[in-house]
Residue frames as a rotation matrix with the C-alpha (Angstrom) as fourth column:
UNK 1
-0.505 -0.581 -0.638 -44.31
-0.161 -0.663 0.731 -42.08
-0.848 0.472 0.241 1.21
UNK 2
-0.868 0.333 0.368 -45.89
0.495 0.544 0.678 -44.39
0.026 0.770 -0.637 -1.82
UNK 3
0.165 0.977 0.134 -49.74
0.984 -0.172 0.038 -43.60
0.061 0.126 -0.990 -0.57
UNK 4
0.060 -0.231 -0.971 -48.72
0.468 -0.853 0.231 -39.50
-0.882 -0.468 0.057 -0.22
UNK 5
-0.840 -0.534 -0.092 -47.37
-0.022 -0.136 0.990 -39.57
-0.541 0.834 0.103 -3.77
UNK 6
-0.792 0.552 0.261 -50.67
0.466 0.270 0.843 -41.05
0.395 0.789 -0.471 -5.23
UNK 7
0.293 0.821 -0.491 -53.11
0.753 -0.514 -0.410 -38.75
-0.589 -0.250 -0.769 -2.88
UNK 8
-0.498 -0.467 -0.731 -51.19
-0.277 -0.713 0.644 -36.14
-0.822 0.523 0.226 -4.69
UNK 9
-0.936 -0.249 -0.247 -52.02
-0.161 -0.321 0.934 -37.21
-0.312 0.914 0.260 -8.10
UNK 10
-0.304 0.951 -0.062 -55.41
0.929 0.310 0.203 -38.40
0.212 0.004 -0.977 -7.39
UNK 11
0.361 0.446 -0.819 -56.00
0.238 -0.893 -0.382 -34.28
-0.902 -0.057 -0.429 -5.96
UNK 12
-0.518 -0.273 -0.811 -54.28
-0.354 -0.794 0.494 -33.11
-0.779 0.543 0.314 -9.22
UNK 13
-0.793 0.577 0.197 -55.83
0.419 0.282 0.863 -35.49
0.443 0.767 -0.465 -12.04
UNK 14
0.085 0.994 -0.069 -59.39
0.992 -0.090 -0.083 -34.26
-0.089 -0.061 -0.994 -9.97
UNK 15
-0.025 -0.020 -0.999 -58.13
0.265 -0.964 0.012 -30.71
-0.964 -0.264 0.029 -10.22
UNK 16
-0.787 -0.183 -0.589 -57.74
-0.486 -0.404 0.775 -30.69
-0.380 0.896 0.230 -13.91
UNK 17
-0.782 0.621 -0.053 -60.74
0.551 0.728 0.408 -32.71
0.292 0.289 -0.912 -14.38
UNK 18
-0.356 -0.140 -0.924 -62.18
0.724 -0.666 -0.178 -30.14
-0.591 -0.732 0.338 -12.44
UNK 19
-0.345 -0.158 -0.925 -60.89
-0.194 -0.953 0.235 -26.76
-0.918 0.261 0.298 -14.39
UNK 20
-0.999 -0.019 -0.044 -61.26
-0.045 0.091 0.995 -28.60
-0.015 0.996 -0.092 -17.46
UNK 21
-0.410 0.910 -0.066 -65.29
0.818 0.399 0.415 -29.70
0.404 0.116 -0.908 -17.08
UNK 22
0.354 0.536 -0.766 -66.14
0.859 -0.511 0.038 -26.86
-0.371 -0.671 -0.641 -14.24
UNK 23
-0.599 -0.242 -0.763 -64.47
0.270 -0.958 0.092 -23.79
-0.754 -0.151 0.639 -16.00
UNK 24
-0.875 0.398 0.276 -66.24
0.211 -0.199 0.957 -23.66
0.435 0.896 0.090 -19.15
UNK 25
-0.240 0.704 -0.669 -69.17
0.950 0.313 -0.011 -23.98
0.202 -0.638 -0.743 -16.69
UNK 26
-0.195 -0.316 -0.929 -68.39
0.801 -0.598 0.035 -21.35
-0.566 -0.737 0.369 -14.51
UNK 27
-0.833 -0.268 -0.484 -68.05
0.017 -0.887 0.461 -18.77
-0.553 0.376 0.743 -17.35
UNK 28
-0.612 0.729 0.307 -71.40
0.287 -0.157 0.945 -19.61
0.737 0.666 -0.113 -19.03
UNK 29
-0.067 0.534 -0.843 -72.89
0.992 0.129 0.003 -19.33
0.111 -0.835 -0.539 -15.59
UNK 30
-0.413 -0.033 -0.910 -71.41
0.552 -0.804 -0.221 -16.14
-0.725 -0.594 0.350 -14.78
UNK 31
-0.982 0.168 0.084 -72.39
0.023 -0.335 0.942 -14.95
0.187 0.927 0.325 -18.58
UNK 32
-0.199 0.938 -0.285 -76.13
0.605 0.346 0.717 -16.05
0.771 -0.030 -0.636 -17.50
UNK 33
0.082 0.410 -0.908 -76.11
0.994 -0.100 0.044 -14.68
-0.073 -0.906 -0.416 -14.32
UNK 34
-0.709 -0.200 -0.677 -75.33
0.113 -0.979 0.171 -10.85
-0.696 0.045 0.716 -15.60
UNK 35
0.255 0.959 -0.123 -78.02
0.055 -0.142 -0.988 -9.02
-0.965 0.246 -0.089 -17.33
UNK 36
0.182 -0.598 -0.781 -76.15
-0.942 -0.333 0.035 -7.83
-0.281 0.730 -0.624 -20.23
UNK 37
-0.659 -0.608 0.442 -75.48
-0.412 0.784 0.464 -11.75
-0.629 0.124 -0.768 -20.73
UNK 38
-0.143 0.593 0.792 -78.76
0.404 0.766 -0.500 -13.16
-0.903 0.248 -0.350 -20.87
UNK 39
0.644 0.546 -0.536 -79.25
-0.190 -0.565 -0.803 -10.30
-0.741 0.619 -0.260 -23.74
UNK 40
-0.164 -0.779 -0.605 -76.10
-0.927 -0.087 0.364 -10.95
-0.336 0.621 -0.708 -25.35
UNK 41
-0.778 -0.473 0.413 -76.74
-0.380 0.878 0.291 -14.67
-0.500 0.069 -0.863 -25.56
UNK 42
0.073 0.803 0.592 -80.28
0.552 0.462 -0.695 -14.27
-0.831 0.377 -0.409 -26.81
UNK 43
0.335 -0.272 -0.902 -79.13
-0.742 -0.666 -0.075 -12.00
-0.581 0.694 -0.425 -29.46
UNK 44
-0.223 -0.835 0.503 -76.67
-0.722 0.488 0.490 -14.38
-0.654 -0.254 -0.712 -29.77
UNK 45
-0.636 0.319 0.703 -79.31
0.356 0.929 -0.101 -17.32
-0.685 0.186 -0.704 -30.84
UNK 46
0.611 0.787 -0.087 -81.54
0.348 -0.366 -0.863 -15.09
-0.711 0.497 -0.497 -32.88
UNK 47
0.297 -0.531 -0.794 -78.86
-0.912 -0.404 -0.072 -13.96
-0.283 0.745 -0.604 -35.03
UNK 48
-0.597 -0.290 0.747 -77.76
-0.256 0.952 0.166 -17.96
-0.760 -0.092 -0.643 -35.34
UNK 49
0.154 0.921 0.358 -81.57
0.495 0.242 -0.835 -18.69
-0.855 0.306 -0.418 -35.80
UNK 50
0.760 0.183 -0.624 -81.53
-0.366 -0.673 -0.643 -15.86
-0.537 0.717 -0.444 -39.07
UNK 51
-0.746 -0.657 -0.106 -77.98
-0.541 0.507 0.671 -17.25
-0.387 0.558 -0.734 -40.27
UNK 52
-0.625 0.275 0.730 -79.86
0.311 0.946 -0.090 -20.75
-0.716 0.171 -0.677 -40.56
UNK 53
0.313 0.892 -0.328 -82.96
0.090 -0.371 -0.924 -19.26
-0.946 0.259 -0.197 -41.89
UNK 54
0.847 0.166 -0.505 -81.58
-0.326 -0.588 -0.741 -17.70
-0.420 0.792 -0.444 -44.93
């Protein structure tokens, strides 16, 4: 019963360790992996880059 209880929380602490570290991930990935992303995200930095600049 004891060791059941703590495979449990040992799969849930990795599951939120997980979502927390691997979703942000995920969503720049998929952002990267669509054309429209990679353009949006270099925009993105070139408008940054000009902030800074000036």
């Amino acid at each position: 019963m004891a060791e059941a209880s703590i495979d449990k929380h040992e799969q849930l602490c990795y599951y939120i360790t997980i979502e927390t570290i691997g979703g942000p991930m995920d969503f720049i990935t998929n952002i990267w992996a669509s054309k429209l992303g990679k353009v949006g995200v270099i925009a993105a930095v070139i408008i940054v880059i000009i902030l800074i600049a000036t």
